[in-house]
VMD Tcl script that draws the C-alpha trace (Angstrom):
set ca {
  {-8.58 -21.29 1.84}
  {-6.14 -20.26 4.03}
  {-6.32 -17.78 6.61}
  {-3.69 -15.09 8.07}
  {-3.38 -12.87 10.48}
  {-3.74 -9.35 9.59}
  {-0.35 -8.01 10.35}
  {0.16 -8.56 14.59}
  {-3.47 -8.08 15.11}
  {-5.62 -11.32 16.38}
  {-7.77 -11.25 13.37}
  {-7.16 -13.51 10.79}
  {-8.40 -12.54 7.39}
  {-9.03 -15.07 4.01}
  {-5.65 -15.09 1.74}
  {-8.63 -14.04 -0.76}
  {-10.80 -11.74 -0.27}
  {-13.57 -9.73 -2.54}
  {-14.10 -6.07 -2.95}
  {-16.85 -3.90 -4.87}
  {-14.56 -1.25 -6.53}
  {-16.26 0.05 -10.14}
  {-18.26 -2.99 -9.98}
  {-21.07 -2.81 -7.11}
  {-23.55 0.17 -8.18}
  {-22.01 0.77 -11.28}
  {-22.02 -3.11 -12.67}
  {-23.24 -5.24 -10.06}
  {-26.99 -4.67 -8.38}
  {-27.92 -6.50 -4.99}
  {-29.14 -9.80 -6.73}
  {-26.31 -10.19 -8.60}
  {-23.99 -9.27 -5.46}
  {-25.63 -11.55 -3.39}
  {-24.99 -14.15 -5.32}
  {-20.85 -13.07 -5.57}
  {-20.67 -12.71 -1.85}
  {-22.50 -16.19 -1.14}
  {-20.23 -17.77 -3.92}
  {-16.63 -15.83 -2.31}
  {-17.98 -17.03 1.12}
  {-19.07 -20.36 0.28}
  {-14.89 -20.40 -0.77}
  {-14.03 -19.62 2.38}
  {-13.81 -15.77 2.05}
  {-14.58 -13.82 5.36}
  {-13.39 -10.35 4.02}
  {-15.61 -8.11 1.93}
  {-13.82 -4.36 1.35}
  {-15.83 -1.25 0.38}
  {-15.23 2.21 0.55}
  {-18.03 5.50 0.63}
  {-16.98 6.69 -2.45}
  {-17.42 3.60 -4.82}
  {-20.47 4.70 -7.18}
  {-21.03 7.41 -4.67}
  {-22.28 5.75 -1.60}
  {-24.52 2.86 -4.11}
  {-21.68 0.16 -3.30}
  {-22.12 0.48 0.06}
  {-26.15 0.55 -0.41}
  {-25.82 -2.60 -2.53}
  {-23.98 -4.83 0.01}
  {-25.39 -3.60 2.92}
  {-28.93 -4.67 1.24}
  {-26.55 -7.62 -0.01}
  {-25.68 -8.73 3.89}
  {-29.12 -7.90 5.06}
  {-30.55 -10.97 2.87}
  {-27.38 -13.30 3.06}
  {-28.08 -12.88 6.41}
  {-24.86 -14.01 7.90}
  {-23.74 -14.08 11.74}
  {-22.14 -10.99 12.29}
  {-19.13 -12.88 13.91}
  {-18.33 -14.91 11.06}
  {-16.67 -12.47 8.46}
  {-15.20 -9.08 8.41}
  {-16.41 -5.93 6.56}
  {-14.40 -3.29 5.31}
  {-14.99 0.57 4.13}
  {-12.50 3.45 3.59}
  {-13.21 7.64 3.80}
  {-11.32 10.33 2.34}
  {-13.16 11.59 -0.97}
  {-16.80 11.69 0.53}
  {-19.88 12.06 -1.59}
  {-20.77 15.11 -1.34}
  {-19.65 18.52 -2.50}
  {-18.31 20.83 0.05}
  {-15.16 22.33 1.79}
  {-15.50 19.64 5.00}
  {-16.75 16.70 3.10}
  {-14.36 16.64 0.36}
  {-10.89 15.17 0.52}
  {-10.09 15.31 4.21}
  {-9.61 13.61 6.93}
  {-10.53 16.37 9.65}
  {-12.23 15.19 12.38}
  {-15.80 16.31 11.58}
  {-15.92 14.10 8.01}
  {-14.37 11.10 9.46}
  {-17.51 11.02 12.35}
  {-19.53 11.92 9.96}
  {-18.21 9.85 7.49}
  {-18.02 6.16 9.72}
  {-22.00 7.19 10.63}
  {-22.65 7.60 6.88}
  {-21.01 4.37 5.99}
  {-22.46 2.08 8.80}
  {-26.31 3.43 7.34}
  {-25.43 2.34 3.45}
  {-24.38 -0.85 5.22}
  {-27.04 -1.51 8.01}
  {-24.40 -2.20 9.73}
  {-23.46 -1.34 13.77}
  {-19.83 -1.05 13.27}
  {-17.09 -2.46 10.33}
  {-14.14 -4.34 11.11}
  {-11.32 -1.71 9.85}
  {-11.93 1.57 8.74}
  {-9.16 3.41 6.43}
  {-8.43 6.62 6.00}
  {-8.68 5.97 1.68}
  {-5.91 8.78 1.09}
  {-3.61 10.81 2.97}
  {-4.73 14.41 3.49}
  {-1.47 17.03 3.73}
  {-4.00 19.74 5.10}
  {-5.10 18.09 8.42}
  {-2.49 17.53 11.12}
  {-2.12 13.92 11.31}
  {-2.77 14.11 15.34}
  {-6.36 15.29 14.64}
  {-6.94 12.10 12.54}
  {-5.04 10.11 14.96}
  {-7.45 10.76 17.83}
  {-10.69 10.71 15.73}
  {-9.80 7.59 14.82}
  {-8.70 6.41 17.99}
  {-12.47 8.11 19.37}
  {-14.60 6.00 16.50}
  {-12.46 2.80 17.71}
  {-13.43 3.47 21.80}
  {-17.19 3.96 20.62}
  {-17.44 0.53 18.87}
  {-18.31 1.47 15.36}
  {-14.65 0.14 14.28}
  {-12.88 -2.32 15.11}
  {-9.64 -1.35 13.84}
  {-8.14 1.28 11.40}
  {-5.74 1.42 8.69}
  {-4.53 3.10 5.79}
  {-4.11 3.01 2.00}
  {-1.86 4.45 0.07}
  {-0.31 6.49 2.70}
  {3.30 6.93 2.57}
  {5.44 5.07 4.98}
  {6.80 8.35 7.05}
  {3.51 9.42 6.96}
  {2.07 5.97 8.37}
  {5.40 6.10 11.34}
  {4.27 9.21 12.06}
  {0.35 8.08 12.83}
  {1.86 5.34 14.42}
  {4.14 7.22 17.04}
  {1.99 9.69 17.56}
  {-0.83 6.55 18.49}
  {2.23 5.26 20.84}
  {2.81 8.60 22.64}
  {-0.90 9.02 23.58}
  {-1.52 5.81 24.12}
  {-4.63 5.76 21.48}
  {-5.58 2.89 18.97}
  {-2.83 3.25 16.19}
  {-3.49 2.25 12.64}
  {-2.84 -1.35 11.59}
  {-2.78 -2.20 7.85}
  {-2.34 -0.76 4.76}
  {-4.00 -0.90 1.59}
  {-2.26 -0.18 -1.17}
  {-2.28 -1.26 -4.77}
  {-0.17 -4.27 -5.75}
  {0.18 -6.29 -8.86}
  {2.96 -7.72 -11.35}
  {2.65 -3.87 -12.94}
  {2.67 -2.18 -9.46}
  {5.12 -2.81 -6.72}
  {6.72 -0.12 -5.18}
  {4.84 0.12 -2.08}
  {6.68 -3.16 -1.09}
  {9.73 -2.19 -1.95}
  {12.43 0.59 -0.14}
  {11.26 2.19 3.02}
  {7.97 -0.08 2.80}
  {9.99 -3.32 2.87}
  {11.72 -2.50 6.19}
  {8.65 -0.79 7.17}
  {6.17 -4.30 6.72}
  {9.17 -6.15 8.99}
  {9.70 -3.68 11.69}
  {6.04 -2.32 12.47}
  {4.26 -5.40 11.50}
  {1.88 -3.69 9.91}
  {-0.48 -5.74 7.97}
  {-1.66 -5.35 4.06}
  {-4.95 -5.70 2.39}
  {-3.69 -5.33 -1.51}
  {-6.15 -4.12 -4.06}
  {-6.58 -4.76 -8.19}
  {-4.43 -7.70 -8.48}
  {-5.48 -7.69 -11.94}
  {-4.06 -4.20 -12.81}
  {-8.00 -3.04 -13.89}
  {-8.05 -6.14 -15.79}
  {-5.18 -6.44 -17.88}
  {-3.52 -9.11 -16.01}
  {-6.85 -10.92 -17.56}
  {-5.66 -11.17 -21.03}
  {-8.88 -9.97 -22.41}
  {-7.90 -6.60 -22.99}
  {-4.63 -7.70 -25.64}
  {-7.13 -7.87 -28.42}
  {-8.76 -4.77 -27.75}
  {-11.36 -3.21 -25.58}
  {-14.14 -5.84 -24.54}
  {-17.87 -4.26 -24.60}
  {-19.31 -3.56 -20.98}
  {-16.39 -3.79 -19.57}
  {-14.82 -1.60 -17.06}
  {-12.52 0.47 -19.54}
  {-15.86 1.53 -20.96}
  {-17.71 3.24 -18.17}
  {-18.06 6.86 -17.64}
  {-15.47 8.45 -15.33}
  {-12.71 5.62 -15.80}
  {-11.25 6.93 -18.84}
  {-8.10 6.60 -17.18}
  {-8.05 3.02 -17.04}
  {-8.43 2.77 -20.52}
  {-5.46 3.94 -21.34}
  {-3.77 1.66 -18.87}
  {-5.43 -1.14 -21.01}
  {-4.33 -0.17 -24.13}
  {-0.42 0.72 -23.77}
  {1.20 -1.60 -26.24}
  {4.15 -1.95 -23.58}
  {1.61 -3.27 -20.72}
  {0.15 -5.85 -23.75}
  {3.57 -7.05 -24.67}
  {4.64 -7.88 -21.23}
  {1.05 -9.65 -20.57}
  {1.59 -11.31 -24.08}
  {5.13 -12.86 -22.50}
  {2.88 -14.22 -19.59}
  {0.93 -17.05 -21.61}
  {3.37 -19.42 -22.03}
  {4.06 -19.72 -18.36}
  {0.35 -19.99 -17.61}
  {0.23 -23.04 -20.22}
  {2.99 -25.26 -18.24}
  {1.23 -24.11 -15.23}
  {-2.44 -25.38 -16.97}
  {-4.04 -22.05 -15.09}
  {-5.40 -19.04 -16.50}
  {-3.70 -15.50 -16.47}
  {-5.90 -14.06 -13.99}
  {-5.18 -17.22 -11.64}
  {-1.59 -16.73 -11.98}
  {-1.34 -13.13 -11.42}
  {-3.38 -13.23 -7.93}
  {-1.73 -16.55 -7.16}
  {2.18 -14.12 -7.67}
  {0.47 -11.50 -5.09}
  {0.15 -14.05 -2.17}
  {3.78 -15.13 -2.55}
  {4.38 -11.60 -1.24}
  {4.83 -12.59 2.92}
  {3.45 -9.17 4.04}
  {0.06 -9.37 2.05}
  {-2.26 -10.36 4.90}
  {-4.98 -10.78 1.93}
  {-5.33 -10.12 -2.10}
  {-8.78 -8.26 -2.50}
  {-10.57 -9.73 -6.07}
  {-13.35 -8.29 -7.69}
  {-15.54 -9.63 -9.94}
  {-19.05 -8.45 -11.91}
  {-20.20 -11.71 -12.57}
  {-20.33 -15.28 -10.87}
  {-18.03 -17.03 -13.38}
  {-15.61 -14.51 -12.19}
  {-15.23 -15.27 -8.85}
  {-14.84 -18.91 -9.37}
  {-12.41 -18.50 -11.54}
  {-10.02 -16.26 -8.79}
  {-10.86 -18.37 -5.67}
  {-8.28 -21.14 -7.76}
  {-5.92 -18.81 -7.61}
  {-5.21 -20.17 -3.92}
  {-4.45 -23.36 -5.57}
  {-2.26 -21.63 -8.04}
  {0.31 -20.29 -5.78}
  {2.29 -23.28 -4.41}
  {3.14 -23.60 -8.68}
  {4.94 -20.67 -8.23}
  {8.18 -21.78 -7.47}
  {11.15 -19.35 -7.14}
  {12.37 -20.22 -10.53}
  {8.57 -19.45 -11.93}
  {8.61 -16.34 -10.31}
  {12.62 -15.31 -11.65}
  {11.20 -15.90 -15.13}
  {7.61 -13.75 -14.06}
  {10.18 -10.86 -12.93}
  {12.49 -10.97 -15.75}
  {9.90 -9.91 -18.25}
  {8.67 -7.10 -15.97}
  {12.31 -5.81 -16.25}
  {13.28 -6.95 -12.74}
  {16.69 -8.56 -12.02}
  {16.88 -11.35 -8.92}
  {19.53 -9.31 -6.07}
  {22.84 -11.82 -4.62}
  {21.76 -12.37 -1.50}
  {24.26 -9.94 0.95}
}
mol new
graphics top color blue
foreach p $ca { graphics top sphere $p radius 0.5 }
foreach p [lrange $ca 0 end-1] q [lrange $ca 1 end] { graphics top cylinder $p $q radius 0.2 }
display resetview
């Protein structure tokens, strides 16, 4: 495993990491996710994201109790949530970033994880109804009182992200740090355009999630929908049809015979293509069982395969043409 430095902070982060999106609370209980994180770790992994409103709160519940039996020196890995959405319903604790949730949402968050502070905090979504400045200084204030570390976002937009930034520069406060966004063979545009120059000039770092695309990077899904898996849970309809888009099958279809000269599996390929990317700091995995997270840790061993001429062929059936060099 191989470890780099999140962005131009000190902190160096796992090229792999492991997150409990869908899976914690909804898939995974705390036996079963004690054995994950102990298998991730045992790989070298020192990064384990989370966010308040997986399963409502229960994935931060699960590996807080998780952490508590692993038992772990604090020092020795890095722990992740993100606030936006809350988990409750009401006008301050829904989808916003004013200054009341996010206190009240970092004291939430460090309960469900018996934890005394996390090592970034992100704000999970941009909110267009709170001036940025009042986030900007609430984040700065959880930061100063030692129940973060750092903070990021994911999913912002870049101006939106330059803004937080200079307005952090001009007050001299803690400015945000990384981004999380989604990235996979499927999704790519938030390292491309104004993000490309924006990675390079601000050094910002990048923790990218579902390097799977949900799964379908897997293979599984070409022959239908698999029983108990994701696509079949309540309230992630939406990923179903993701899964089942004939386009999205065809292009996974064209994968397989690059994965056979390679002698890897889809899933290894398709996280081993993300951390070619120079401004992922880390590629967050998930898993909901053991095998799983075997299985992705290779991916690290995966990667130097990809040579430029693997990854020309990769792009060309996702539609996307090599540029001259200028």
């Amino acid at each position: 495993m191989e470890y780099r430095h999140l962005g131009r902070t000190g902190i160096r982060v796992s090229e792999l990491s492991f997150g409990s999106w869908i899976t914690f609370g909804n898939q995974v209980n705390v036996k079963a996710a004690v054995e994950m994180m102990s298998a991730a770790h045992d790989a070298g992994v020192n990064f384990f994201d989370n966010a308040e409103a997986y399963a409502g709160g229960k994935s931060e519940e699960v590996m807080g109790a998780a952490l508590k039996k692993l038992a772990w020196r604090r020092g020795s890995y890095l722990v992740s949530t993100k606030v936006y959405w809350g988990i409750n319903e009401s006008v301050n604790e829904r989808s916003t970033l004013n200054r009341k949730r996010l206190i009240e949402a970092i004291n939430g968050s460090l309960e469900r994880l018996r934890l005394d502070y996390v090592d970034i905090l992100y704000c999970h979504r941009p909110d267009p109804t709170t001036p940025i400045e009042e986030t900007v200084w609430a984040m700065h204030n959880i930061i100063e009182w030692g129940k973060a570390m750092y903070w990021g976002t994911s999913e912002w937009a870049a101006s939106e992200i330059v803004q937080a930034i200079e307005i952090a520069e001009r007050h001299h406060l803690h400015k945000p740090v990384v981004e999380q966004p989604q990235y996979n063979l499927f999704r790519r545009h938030r390292f491309e355009g104004d993000y490309a120059r924006f990675y390079k000039d601000y050094g910002y770092g990048s923790t990218t999630w579902s390097p799977l695309a949900s799964g379908l990077l897997t293979g599984k899904y070409s022959r239908g929908i698999p029983e108990n898996s994701r696509a079949t849970l309540k309230g992630y309809e939406w990923v179903k049809k993701q899964l089942t888009d004939p386009d999205n099958i065809a292009k996974v279809k064209a994968l397989e015979p690059i994965t056979k000269e390679l002698k890897c599996k889809l899933s290894q390929m398709a996280i081993a293509w993300c951390l070619k990317n120079p401004f992922v700091s880390t590629v967050i995995t998930g898993a909901s069982r053991i095998e799983q997270v075997h299985e992705n840790m290779k991916a690290a061993e995966v990667a130097p395969k990809l040579t430029p001429e693997v990854l020309e062929r990769m792009d060309k059936i996702f539609g996307i043409e090599k540029k001259e060099e200028e």
